[in-house]
VOKOLKOL-492734 format. One record per atom (N, C-alpha, C, O, CB): x, y, z; atom name; residue in three letters. Coordinates in steps of 0.001 Angstrom, whole numbers. Each point is the difference from the previous one (the first is absolute). Glycine has a CB too. Layout:
! residues N
<node <X Y Z> "CA" "ALA">,
...
This chain:
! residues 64
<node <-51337 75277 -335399> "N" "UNK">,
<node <-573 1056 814> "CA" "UNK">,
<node <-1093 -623 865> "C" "UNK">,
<node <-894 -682 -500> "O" "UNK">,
<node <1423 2472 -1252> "CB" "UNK">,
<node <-458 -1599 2766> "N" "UNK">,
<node <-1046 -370 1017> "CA" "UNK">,
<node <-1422 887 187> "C" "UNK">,
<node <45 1147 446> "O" "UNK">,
<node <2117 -1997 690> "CB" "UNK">,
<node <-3153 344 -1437> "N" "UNK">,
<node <-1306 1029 187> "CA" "UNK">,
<node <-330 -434 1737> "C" "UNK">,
<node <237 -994 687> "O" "UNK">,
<node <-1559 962 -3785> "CB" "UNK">,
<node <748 1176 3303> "N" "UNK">,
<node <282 369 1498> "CA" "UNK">,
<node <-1789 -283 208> "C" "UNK">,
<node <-399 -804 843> "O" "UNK">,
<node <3022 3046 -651> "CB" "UNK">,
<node <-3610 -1432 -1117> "N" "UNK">,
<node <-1435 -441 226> "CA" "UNK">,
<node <-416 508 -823> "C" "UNK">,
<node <653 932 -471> "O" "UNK">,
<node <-972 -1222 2401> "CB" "UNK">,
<node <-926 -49 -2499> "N" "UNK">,
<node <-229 665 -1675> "CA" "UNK">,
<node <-1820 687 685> "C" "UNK">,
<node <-794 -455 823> "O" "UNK">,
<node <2531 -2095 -3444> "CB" "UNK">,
<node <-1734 3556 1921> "N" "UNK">,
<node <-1165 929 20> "CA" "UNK">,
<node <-812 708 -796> "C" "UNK">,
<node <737 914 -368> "O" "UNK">,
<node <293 -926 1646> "CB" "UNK">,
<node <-2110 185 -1798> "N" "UNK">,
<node <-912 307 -865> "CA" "UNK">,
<node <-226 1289 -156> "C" "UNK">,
<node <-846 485 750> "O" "UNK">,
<node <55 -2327 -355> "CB" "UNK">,
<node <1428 2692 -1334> "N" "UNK">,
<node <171 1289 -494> "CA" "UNK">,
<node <-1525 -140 -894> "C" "UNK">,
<node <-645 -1034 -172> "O" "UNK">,
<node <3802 1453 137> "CB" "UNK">,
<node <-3577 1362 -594> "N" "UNK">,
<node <-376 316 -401> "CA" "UNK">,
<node <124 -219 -1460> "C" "UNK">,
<node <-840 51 -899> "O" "UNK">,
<node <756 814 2895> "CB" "UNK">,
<node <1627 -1180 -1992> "N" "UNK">,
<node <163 -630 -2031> "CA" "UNK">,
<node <297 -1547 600> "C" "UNK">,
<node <932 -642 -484> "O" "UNK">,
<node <754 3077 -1557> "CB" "UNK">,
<node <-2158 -2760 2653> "N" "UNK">,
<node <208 -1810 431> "CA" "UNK">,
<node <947 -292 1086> "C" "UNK">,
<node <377 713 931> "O" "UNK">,
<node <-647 -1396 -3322> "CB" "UNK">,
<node <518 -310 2125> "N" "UNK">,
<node <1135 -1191 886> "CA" "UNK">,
<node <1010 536 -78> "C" "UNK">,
<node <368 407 -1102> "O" "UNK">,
<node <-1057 -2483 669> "CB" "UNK">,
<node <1788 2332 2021> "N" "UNK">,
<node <1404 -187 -8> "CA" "UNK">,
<node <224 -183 680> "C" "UNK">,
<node <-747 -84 975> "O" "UNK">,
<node <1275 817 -1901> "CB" "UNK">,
<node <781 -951 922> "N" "UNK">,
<node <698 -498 1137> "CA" "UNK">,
<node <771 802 622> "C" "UNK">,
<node <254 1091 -510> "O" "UNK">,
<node <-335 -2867 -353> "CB" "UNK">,
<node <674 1371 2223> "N" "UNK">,
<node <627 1250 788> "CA" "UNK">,
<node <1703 -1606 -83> "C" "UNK">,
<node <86 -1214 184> "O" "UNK">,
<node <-3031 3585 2218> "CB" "UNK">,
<node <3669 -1474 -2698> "N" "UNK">,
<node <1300 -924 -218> "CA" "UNK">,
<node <1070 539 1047> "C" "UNK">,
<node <11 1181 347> "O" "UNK">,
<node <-425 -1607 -3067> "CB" "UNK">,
<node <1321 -530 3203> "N" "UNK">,
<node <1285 323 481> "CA" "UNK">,
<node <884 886 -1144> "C" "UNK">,
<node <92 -245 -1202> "O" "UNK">,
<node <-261 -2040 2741> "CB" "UNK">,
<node <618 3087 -986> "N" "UNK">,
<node <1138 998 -1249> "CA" "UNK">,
<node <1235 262 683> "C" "UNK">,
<node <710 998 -123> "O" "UNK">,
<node <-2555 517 -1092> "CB" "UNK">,
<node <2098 -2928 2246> "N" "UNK">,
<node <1654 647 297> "CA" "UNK">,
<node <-265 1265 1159> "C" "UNK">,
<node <-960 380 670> "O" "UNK">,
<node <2090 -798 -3608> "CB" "UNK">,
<node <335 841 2757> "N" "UNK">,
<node <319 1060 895> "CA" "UNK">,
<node <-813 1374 -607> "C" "UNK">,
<node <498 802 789> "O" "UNK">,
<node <2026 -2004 -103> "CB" "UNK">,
<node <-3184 1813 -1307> "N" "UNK">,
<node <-736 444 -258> "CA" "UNK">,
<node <-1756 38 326> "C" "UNK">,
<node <-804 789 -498> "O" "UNK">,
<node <3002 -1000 -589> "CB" "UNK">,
<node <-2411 -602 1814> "N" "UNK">,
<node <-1209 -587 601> "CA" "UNK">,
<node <-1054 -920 -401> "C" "UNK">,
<node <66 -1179 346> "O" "UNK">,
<node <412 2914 325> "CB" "UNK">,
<node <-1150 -1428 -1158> "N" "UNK">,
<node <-1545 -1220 -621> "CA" "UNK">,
<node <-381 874 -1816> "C" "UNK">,
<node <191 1208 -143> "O" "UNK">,
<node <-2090 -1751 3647> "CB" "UNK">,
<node <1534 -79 -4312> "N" "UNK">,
<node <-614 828 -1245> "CA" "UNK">,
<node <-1346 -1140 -219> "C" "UNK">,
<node <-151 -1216 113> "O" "UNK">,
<node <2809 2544 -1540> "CB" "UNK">,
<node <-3666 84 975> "N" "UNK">,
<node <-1135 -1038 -492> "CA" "UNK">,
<node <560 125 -1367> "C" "UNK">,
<node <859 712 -521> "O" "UNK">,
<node <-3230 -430 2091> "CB" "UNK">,
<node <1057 -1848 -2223> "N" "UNK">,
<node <295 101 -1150> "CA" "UNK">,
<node <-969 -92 -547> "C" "UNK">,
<node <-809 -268 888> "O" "UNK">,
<node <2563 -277 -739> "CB" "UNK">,
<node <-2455 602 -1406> "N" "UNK">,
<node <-1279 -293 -156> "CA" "UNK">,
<node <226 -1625 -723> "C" "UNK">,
<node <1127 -395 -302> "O" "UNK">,
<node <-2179 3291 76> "CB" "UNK">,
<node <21 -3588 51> "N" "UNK">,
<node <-215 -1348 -365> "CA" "UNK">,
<node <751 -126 -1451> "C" "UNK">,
<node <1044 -628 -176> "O" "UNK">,
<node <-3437 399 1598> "CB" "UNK">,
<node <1900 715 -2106> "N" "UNK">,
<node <593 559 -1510> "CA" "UNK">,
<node <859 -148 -160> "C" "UNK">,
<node <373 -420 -1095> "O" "UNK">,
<node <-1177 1665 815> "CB" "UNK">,
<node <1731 -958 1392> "N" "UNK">,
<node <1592 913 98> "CA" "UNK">,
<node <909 -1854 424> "C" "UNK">,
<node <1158 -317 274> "O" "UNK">,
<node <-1986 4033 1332> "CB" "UNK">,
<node <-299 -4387 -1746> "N" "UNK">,
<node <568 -1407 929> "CA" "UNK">,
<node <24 -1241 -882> "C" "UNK">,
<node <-658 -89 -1037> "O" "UNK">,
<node <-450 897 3314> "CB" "UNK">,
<node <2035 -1913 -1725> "N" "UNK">,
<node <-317 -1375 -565> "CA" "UNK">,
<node <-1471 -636 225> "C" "UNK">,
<node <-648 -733 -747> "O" "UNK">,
<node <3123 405 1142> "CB" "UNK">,
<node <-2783 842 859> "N" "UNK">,
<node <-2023 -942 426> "CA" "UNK">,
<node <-722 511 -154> "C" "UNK">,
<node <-840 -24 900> "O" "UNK">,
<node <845 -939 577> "CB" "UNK">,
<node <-350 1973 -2883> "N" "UNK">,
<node <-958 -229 -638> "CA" "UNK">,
<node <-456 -1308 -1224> "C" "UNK">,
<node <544 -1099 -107> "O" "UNK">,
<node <-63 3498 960> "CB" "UNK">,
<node <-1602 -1869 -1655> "N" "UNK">,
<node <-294 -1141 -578> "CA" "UNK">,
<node <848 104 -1360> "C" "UNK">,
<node <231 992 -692> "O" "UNK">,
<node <-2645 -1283 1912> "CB" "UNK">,
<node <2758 -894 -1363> "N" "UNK">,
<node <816 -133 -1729> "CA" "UNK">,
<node <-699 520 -828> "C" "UNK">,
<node <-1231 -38 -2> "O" "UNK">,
<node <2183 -1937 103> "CB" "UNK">,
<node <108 2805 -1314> "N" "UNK">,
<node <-645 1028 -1122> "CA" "UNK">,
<node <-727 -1233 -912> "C" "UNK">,
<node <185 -1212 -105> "O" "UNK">,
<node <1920 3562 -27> "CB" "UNK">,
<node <-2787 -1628 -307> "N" "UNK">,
<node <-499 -652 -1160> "CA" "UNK">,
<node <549 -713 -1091> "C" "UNK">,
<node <287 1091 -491> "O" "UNK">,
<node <-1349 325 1097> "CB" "UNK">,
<node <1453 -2173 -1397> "N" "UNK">,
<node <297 -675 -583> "CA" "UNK">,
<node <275 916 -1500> "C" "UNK">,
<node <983 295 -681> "O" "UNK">,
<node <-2140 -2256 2394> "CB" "UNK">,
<node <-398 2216 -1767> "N" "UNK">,
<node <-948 566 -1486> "CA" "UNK">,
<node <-895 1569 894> "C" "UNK">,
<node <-529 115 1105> "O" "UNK">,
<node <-285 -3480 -2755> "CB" "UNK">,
<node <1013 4283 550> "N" "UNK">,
<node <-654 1367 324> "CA" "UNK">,
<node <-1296 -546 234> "C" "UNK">,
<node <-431 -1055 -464> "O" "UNK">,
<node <1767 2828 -954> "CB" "UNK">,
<node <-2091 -750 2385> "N" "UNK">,
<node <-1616 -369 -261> "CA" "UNK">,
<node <-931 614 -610> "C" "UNK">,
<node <-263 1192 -151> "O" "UNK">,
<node <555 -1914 1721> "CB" "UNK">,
<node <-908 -529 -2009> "N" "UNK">,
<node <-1087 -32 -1537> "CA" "UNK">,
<node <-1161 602 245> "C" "UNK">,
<node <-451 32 1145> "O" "UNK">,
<node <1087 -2173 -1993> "CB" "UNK">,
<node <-1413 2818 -426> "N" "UNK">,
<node <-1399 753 724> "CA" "UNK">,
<node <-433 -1277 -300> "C" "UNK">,
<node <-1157 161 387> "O" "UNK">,
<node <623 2661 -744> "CB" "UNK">,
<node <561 -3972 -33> "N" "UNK">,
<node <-959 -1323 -75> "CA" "UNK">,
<node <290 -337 1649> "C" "UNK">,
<node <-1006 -448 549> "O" "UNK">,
<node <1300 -694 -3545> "CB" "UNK">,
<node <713 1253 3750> "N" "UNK">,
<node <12 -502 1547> "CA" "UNK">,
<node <-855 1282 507> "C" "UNK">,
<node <-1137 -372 291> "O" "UNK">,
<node <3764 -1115 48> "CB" "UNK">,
<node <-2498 2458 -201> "N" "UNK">,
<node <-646 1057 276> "CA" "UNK">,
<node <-2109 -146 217> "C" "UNK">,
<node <-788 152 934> "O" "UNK">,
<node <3513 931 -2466> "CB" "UNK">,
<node <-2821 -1432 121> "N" "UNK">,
<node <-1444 -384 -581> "CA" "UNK">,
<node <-403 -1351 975> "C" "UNK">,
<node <-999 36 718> "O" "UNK">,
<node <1476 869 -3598> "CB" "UNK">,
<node <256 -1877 2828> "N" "UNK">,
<node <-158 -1181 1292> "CA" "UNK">,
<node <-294 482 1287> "C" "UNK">,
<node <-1015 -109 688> "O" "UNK">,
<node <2626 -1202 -1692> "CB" "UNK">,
<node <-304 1983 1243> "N" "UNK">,
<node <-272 826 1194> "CA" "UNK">,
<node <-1011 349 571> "C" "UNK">,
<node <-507 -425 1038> "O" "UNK">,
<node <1879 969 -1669> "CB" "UNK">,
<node <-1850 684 -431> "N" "UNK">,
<node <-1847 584 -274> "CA" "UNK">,
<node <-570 -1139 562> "C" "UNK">,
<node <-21 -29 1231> "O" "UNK">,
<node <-160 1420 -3672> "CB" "UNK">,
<node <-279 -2324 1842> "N" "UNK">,
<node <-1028 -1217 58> "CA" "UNK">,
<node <114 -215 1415> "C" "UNK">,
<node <-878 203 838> "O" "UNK">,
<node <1115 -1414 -3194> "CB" "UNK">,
<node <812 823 2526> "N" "UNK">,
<node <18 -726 1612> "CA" "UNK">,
<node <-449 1233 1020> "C" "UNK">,
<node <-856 -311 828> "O" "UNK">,
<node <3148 -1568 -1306> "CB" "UNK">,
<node <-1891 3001 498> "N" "UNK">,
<node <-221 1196 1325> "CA" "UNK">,
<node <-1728 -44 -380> "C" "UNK">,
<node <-689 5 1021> "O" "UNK">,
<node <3456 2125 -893> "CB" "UNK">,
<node <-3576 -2174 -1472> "N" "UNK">,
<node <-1369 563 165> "CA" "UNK">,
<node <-561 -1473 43> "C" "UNK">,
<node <-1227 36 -95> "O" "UNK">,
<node <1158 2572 -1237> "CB" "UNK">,
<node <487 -3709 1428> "N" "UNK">,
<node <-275 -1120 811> "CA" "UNK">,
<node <-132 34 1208> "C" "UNK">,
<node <-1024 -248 638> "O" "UNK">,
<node <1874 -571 -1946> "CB" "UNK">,
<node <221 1140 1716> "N" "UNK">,
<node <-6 215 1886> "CA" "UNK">,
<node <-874 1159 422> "C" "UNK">,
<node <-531 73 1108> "O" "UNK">,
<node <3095 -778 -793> "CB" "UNK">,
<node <-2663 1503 -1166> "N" "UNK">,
<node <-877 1119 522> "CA" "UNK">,
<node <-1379 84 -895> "C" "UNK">,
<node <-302 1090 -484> "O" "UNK">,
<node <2538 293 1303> "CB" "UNK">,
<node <-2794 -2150 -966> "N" "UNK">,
<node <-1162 -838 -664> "CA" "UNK">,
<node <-628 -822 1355> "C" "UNK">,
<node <-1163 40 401> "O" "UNK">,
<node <2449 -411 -3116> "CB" "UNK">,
<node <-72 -433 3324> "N" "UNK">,
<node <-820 -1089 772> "CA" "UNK">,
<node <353 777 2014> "C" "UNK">,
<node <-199 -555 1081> "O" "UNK">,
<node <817 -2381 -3598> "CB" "UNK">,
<node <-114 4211 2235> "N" "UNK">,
<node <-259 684 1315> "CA" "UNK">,
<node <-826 844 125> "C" "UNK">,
<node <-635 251 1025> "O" "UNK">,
<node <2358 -549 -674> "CB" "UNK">,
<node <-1802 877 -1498> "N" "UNK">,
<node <-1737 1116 -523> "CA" "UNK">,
<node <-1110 -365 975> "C" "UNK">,
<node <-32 -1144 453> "O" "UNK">,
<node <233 1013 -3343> "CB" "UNK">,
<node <-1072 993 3227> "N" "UNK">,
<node <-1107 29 757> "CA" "UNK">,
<node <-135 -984 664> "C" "UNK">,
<node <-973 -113 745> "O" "UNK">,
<node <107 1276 -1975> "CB" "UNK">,
């Protein structure tokens, strides 16, 4: 399928695709091969808790 130009919806990324004699279909990103590869392993509240650390890091050293 040929994507024709991709555009930024309100629930994210899609693409606007060739659909044949029927005309163009968007699709959302989700719905596609180019998003990012699933996860391997579910995610952990120990990645979660990392997570934590790093965002009140960054927003530690942009504070006042």
């Amino acid at each position: 399928m040929l994507v024709l130009f991709e555009r930024r919806l309100a629930g994210g990324l899609a693409f606007s695709c060739e659909g044949g004699p029927l005309g163009s279909v968007m699709l959302p990103l989700a719905w596609t091969d180019r998003g990012p590869a699933v996860a391997v392993t579910p995610l952990t509240y120990e990645v979660l808790v990392e997570l934590a650390v790093e965002v009140a890091a960054v927003k530690s050293r942009h504070a006042g």
